[in-house]
Short mmCIF file of the C-alpha atoms (twelve columns), coordinates in Angstrom:
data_MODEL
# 
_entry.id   MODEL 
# 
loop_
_atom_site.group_PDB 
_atom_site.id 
_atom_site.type_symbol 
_atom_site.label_atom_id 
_atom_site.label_alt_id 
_atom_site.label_comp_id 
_atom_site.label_asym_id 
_atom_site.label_seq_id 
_atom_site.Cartn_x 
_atom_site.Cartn_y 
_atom_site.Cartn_z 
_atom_site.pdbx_PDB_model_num 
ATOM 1   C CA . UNK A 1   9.691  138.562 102.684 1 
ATOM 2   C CA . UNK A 2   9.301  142.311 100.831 1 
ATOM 3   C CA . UNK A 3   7.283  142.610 98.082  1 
ATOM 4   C CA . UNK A 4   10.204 144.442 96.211  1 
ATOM 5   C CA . UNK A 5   12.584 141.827 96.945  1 
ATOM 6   C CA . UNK A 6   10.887 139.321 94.560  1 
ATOM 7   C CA . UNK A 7   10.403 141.864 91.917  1 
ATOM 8   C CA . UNK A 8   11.672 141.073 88.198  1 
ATOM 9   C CA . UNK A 9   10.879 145.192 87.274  1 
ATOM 10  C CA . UNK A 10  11.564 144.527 83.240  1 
ATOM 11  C CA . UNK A 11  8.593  141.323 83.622  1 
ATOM 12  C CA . UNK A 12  6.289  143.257 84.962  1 
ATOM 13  C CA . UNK A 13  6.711  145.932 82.642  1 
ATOM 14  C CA . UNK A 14  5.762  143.832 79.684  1 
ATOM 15  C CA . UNK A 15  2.788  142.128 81.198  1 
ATOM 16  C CA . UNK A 16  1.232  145.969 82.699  1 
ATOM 17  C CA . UNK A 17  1.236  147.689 79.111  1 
ATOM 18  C CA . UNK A 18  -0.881 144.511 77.894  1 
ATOM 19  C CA . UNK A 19  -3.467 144.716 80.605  1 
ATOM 20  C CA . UNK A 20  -7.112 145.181 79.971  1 
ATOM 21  C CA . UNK A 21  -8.034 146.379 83.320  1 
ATOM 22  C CA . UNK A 22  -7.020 150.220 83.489  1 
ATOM 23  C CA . UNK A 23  -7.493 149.597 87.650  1 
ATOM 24  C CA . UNK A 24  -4.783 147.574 87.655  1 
ATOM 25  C CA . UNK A 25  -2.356 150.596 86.120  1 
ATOM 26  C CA . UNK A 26  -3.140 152.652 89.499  1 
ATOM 27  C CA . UNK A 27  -2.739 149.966 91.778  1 
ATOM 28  C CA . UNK A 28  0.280  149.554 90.358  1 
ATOM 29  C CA . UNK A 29  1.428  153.312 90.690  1 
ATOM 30  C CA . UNK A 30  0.496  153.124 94.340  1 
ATOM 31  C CA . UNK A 31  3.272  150.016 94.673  1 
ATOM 32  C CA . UNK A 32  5.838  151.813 92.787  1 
ATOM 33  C CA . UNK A 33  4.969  154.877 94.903  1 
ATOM 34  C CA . UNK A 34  5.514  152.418 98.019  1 
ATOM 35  C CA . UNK A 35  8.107  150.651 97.053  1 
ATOM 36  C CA . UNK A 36  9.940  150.939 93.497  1 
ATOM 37  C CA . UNK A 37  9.559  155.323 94.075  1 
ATOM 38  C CA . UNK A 38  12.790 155.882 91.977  1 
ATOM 39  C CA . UNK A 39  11.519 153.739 88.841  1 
ATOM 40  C CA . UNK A 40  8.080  155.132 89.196  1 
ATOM 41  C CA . UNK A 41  8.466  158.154 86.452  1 
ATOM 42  C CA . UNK A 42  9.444  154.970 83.902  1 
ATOM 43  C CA . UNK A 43  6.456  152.850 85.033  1 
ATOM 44  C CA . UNK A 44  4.181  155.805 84.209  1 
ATOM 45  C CA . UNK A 45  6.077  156.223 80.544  1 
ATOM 46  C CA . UNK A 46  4.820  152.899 80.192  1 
ATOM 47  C CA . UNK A 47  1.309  153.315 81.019  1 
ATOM 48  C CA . UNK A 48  1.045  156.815 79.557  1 
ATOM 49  C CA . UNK A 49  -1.023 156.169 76.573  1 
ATOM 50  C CA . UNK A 50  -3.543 154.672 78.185  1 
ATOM 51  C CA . UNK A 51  -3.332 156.503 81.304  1 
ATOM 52  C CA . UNK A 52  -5.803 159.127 82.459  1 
ATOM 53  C CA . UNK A 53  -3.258 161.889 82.985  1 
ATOM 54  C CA . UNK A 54  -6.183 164.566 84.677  1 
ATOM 55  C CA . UNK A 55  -6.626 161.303 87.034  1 
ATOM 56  C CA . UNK A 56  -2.712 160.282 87.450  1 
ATOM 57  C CA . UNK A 57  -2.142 164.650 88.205  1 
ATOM 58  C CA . UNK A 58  -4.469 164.600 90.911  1 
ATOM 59  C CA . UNK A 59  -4.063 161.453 92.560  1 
ATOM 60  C CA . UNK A 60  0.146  162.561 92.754  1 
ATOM 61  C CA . UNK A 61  -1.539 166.216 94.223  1 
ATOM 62  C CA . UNK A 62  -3.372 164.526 96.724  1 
ATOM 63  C CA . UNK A 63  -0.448 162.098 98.128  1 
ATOM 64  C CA . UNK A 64  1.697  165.206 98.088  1 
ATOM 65  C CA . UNK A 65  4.113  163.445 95.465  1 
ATOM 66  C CA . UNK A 66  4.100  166.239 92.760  1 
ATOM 67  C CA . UNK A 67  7.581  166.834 92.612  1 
ATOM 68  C CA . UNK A 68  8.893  162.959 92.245  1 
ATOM 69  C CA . UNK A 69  6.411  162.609 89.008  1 
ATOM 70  C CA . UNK A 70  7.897  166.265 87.075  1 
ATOM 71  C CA . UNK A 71  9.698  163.437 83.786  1 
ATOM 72  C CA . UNK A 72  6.448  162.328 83.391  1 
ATOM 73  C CA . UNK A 73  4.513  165.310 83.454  1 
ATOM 74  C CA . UNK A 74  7.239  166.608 81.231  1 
ATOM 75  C CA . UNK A 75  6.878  163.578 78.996  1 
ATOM 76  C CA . UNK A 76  2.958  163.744 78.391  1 
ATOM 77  C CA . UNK A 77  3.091  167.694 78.180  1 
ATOM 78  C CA . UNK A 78  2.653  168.015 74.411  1 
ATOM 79  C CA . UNK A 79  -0.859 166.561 75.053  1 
ATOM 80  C CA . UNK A 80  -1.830 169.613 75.837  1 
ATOM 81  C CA . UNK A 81  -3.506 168.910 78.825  1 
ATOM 82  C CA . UNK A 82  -5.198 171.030 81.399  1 
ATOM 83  C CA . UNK A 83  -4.217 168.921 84.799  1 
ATOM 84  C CA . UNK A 84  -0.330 168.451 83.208  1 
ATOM 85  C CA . UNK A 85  -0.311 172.157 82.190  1 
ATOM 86  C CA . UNK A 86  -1.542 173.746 85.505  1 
ATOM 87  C CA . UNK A 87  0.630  170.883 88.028  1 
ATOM 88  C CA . UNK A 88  3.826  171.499 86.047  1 
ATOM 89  C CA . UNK A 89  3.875  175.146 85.926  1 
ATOM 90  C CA . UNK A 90  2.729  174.777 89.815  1 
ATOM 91  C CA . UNK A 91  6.038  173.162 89.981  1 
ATOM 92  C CA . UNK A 92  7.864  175.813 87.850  1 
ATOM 93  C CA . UNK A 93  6.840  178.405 90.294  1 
ATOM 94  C CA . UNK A 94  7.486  176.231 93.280  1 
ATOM 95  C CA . UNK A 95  10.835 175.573 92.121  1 
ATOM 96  C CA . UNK A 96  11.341 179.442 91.524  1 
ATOM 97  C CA . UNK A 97  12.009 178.504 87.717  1 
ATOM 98  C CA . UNK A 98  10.554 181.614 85.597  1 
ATOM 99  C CA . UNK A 99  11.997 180.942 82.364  1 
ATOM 100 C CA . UNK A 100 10.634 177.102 82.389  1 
ATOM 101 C CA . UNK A 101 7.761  178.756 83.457  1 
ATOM 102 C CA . UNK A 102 7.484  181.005 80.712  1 
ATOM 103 C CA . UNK A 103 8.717  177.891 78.301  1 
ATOM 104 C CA . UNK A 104 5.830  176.173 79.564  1 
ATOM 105 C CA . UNK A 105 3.120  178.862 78.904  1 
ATOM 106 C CA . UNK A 106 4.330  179.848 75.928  1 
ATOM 107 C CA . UNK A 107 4.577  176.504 74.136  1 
ATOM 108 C CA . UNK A 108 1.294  175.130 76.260  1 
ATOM 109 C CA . UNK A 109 -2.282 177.118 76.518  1 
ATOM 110 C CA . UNK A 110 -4.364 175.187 77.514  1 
ATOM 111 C CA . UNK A 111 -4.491 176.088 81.797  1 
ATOM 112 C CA . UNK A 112 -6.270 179.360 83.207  1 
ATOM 113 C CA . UNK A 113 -4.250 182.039 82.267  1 
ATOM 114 C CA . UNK A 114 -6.122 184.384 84.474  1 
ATOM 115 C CA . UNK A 115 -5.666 182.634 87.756  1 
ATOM 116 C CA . UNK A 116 -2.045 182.151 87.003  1 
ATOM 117 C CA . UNK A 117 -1.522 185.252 86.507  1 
ATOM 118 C CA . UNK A 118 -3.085 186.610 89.754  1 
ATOM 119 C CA . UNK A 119 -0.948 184.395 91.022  1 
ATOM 120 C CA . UNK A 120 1.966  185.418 89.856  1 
ATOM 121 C CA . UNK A 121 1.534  189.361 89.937  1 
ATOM 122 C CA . UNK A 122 1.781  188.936 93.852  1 
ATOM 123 C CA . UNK A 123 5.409  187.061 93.615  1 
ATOM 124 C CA . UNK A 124 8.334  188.175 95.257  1 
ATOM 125 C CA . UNK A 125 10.367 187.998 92.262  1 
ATOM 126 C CA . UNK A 126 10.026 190.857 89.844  1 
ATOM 127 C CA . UNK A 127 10.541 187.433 86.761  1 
ATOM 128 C CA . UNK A 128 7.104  186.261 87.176  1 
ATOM 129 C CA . UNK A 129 5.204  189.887 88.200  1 
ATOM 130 C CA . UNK A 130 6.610  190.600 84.508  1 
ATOM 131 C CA . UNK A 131 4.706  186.896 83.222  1 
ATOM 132 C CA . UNK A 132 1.993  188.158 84.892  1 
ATOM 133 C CA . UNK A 133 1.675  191.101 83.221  1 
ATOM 134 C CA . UNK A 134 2.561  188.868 80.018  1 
ATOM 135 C CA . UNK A 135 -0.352 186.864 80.513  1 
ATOM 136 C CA . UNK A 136 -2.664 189.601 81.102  1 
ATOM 137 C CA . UNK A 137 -1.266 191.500 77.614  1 
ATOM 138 C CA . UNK A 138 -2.504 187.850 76.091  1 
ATOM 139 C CA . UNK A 139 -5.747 188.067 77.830  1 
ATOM 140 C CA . UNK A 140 -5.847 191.115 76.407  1 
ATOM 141 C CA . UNK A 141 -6.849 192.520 80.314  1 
ATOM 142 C CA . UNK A 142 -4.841 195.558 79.378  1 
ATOM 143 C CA . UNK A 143 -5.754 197.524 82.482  1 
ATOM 144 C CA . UNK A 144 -4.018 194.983 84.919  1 
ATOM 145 C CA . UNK A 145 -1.214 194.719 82.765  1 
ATOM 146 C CA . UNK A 146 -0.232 198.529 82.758  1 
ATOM 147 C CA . UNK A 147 -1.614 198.468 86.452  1 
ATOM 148 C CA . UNK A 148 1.377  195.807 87.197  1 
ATOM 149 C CA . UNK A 149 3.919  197.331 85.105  1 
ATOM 150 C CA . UNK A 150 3.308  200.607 86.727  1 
ATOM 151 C CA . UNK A 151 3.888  199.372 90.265  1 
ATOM 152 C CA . UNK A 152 7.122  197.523 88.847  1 
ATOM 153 C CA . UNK A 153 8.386  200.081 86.320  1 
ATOM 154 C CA . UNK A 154 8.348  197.671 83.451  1 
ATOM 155 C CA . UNK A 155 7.541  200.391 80.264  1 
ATOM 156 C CA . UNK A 156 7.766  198.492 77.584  1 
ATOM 157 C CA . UNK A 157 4.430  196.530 78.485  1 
ATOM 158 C CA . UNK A 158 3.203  199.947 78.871  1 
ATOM 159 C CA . UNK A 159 4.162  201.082 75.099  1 
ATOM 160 C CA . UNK A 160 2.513  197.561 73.816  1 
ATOM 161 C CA . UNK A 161 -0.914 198.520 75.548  1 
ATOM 162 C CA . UNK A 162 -0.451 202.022 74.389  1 
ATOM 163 C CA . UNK A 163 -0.096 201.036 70.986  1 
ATOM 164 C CA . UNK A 164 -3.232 198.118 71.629  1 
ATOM 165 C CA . UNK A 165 -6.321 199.452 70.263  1 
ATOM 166 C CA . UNK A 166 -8.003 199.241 73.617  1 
ATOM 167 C CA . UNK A 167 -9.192 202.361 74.574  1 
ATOM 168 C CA . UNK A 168 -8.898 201.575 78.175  1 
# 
């Protein structure tokens, strides 16, 4: 017989989120994973307050399951959290979704804003170049910014670190 065959999914739902044992919440991830993969971002709703979400991030980065888990990472963003911040905008840019991106970093600071945005300033798409530049401007790295707006003719950036007090 399969394992998922004799599931009752709304049972074991009540009985997880009154465990003791946070083990058992990430052996039970890897069955949904397995298994149940299409109730999995409910499971983790669930288990979310109790959940170590920098834990839960980089177990789903090193199964290569990223993608499947974006409603929860979405759900548990407002934490604030470095792991949720940094995977989801990895997805953003992934998924070639600048403004979500820039929804994301604007409402969220807490990732590196410098690696992201050497990341981004090599992009094909002129969208996130420009949130490079953005985050630079933040990072008050004034220099890269105009360097980047130079190369793609975006002036206003320019003006704004013209009118910075940075002498550079």
């Amino acid at each position: 017989s399969h394992p998922s065959e004799a599931w009752r999914e709304n049972h074991f739902k009540d009985i997880i989120s009154k465990v003791a044992n946070i083990e058992l919440y990430y052996k039970s991830i890897d069955f949904y994973l397995e298994f149940k993969p299409m109730l999995l971002n409910d499971l983790l709703l669930i288990l979310s307050p109790r959940l170590d979400h920098t834990r839960a991030v980089n177990y789903f980065i090193k199964v290569k399951q990223l993608p499947l888990v974006k409603p929860y990472l979405r759900s548990v963003q407002n934490i604030n959290n470095k792991a949720i911040n940094e995977a989801l905008n990895n997805l953003l840019i992934e998924e070639e979704d600048y403004q979500g991106l820039r929804n994301s970093i604007d409402a969220y600071d807490n990732f590196d804003n410098i690696a992201l945005a050497q990341r981004l300033e090599k992009h094909e798409l002129i969208e996130f170049r420009r949130i490079a530049a953005y985050l630079y401007k933040g990072s008050n790295r004034w220099k890269q910014a105009v360097e980047l707006c130079k190369k793609d003719r975006l002036y206003k950036i320019i003006k704004d670190a013209k009118d910075s007090s940075d002498e550079e």
